[in-house]
Each structure stands twice: as C-alpha cells, then as structure tokens.
Legacy VTK file of the C-alpha trace (Angstrom):
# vtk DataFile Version 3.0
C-alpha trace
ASCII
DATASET POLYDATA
POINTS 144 float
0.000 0.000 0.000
3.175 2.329 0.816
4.386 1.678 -2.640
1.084 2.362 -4.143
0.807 5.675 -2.463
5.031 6.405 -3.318
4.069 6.284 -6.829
1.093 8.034 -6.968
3.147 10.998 -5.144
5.965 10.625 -7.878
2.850 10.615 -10.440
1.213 13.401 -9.331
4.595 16.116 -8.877
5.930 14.783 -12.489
2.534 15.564 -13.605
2.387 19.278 -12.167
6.056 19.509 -12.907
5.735 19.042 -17.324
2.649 21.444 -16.787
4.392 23.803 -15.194
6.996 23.494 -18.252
4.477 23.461 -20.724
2.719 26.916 -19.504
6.783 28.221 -19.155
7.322 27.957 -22.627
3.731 29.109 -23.774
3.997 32.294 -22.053
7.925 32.796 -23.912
6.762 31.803 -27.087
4.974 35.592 -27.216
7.051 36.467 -30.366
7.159 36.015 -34.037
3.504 34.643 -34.410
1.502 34.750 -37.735
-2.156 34.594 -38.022
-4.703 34.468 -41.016
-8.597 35.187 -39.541
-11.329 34.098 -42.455
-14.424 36.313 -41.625
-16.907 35.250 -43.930
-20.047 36.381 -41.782
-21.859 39.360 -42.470
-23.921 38.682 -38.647
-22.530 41.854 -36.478
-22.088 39.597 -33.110
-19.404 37.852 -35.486
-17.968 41.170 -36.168
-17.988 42.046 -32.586
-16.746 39.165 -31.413
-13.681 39.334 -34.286
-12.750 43.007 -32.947
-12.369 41.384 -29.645
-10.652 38.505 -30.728
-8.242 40.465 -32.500
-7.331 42.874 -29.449
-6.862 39.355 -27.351
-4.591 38.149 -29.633
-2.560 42.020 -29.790
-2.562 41.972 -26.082
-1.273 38.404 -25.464
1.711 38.475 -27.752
4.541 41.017 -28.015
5.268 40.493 -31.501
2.345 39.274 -33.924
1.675 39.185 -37.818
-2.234 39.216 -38.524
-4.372 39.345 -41.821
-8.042 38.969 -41.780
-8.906 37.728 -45.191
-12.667 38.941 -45.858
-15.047 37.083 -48.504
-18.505 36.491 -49.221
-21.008 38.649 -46.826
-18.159 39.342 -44.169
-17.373 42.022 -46.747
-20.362 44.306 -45.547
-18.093 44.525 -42.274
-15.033 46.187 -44.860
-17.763 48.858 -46.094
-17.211 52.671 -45.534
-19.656 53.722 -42.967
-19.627 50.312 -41.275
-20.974 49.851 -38.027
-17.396 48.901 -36.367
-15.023 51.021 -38.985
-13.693 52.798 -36.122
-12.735 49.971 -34.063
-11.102 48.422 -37.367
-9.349 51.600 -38.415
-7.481 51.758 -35.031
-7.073 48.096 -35.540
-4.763 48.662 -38.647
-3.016 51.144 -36.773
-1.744 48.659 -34.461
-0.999 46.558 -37.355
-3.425 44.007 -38.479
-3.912 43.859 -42.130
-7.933 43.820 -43.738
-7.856 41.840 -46.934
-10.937 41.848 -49.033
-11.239 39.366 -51.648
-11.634 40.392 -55.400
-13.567 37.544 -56.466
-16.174 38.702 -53.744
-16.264 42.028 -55.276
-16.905 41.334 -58.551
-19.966 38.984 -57.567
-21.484 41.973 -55.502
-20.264 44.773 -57.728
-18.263 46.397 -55.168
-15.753 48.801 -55.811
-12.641 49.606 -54.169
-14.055 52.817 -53.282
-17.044 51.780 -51.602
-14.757 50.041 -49.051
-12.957 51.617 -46.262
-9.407 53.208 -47.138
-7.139 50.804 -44.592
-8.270 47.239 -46.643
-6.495 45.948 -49.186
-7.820 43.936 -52.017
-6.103 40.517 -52.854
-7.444 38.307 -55.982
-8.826 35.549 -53.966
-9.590 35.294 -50.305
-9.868 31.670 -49.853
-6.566 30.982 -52.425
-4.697 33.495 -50.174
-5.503 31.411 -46.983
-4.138 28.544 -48.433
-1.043 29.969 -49.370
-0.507 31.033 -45.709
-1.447 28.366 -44.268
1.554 26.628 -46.350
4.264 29.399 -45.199
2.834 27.716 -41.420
0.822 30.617 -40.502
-2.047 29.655 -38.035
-5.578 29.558 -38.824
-8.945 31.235 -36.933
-12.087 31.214 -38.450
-14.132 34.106 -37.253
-16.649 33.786 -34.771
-18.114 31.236 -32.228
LINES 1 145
144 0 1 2 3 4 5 6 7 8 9 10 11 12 13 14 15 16 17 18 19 20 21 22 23 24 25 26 27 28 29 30 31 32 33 34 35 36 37 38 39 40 41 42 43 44 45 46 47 48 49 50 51 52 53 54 55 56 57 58 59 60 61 62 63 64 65 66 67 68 69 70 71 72 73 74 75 76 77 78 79 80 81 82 83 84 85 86 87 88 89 90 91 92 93 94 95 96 97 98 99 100 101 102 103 104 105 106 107 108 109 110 111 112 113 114 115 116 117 118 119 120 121 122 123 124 125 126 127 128 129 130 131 132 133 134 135 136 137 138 139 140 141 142 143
C-alpha cells in the first residue's frame, strides 16, 4: 500500500512539474507569431466578437503578424460607414492587415471605393488562406 501511495506521489509532482513546463514555454513563445482570420459572416455579433478577438490576440503576444482575409457577406463589415469602422481603423493602426477578396467584389459589384481606405484587395480570399497556411501561418475562423 506504501508503494502504491510512493508512486502516486511521484505521479502526481511529475505531472504538475511538465505542466508547469508546458505553460513556461507558452507564455515565452509571445514572439514572431503569424495569423490568417477568415471572416466570412456578415452577422454583427461575429464582427464584434472578431474586434475582440483580435485585441486578445494584440494583447497576449509582443510580436504578432495578422491578416483577416474577408469574402462572401463578411465584406459588408469592410464597407465605408460600417458599423465597427472605427474599431477596425485603429485596428490597422496597431498593425493588423484587412484583406478583401476580389472575387467577392466582382460577384457583388463592389468597388474599391465603396470600401474603407485601410483594406487591401487581394485576388482571392480563400486561395490566399491557403497559401498562408503553407508558409505555417495559423488559422482562426471568425466567430463562435
């Protein structure tokens, strides 16, 4: 029974002991990150929850690449007089690129003027996410 309990000790402190490792080196790996976000949604708790997503992510690392590639109705959320373009202007101050697929565009007629001066239009949104994901950048799909 002695033994029993021995090992269970030795268990349980090599247990706490690689967890305590494993949070060590989450908390130093702050640096050098790369995102791509998809926001495909044009619902505005999506869009609310993305703006708080993204200022998670900015406060949680120290260095961070982001792009939010935006196709199909999450493109209303890239219009000029958007609900949130505020919150997304000061957004790409801090960094975070806004991506807007072409492809998108031409199926709702959109122009490049209609949508807000900080996004940047790339031929194909989805095509673009697979290319990053390739070059081992991480992936979030906006939302819940």
């Amino acid at each position: 029974m002695k033994s029993i309990y021995k090992s269970f000790i030795l268990l349980t402190v090599v247990f706490m002991w690689t967890t305590v490792l494993k949070a060590q080196t989450m908390q130093t790996n702050t640096t050098g990150q790369k995102v791509v976000i998809q926001l495909s949604s044009n619902d505005t708790l999506v869009h609310k929850s993305l703006i708080r997503q993204l200022n998670n992510i900015l406060n949680a690392f120290e260095t961070i690449r982001i792009e939010v590639v935006v196709h199909g109705p999450g493109i209303e959320m890239m219009m000029k007089n958007a609900r949130y373009e505020n919150n997304l202007q000061l957004l790409h101050k801090k960094g975070i690129k806004f991506l807007v697929c072409q492809n998108t565009m031409k199926e709702k007629q959109i122009k490049a003027a209609d949508l807000n001066s900080f996004t940047e239009v790339i031929p194909a949104g989805i095509a673009h996410i697979i290319i990053r994901q390739s070059e081992g950048w991480s992936y979030i799909k906006a939302g819940f």
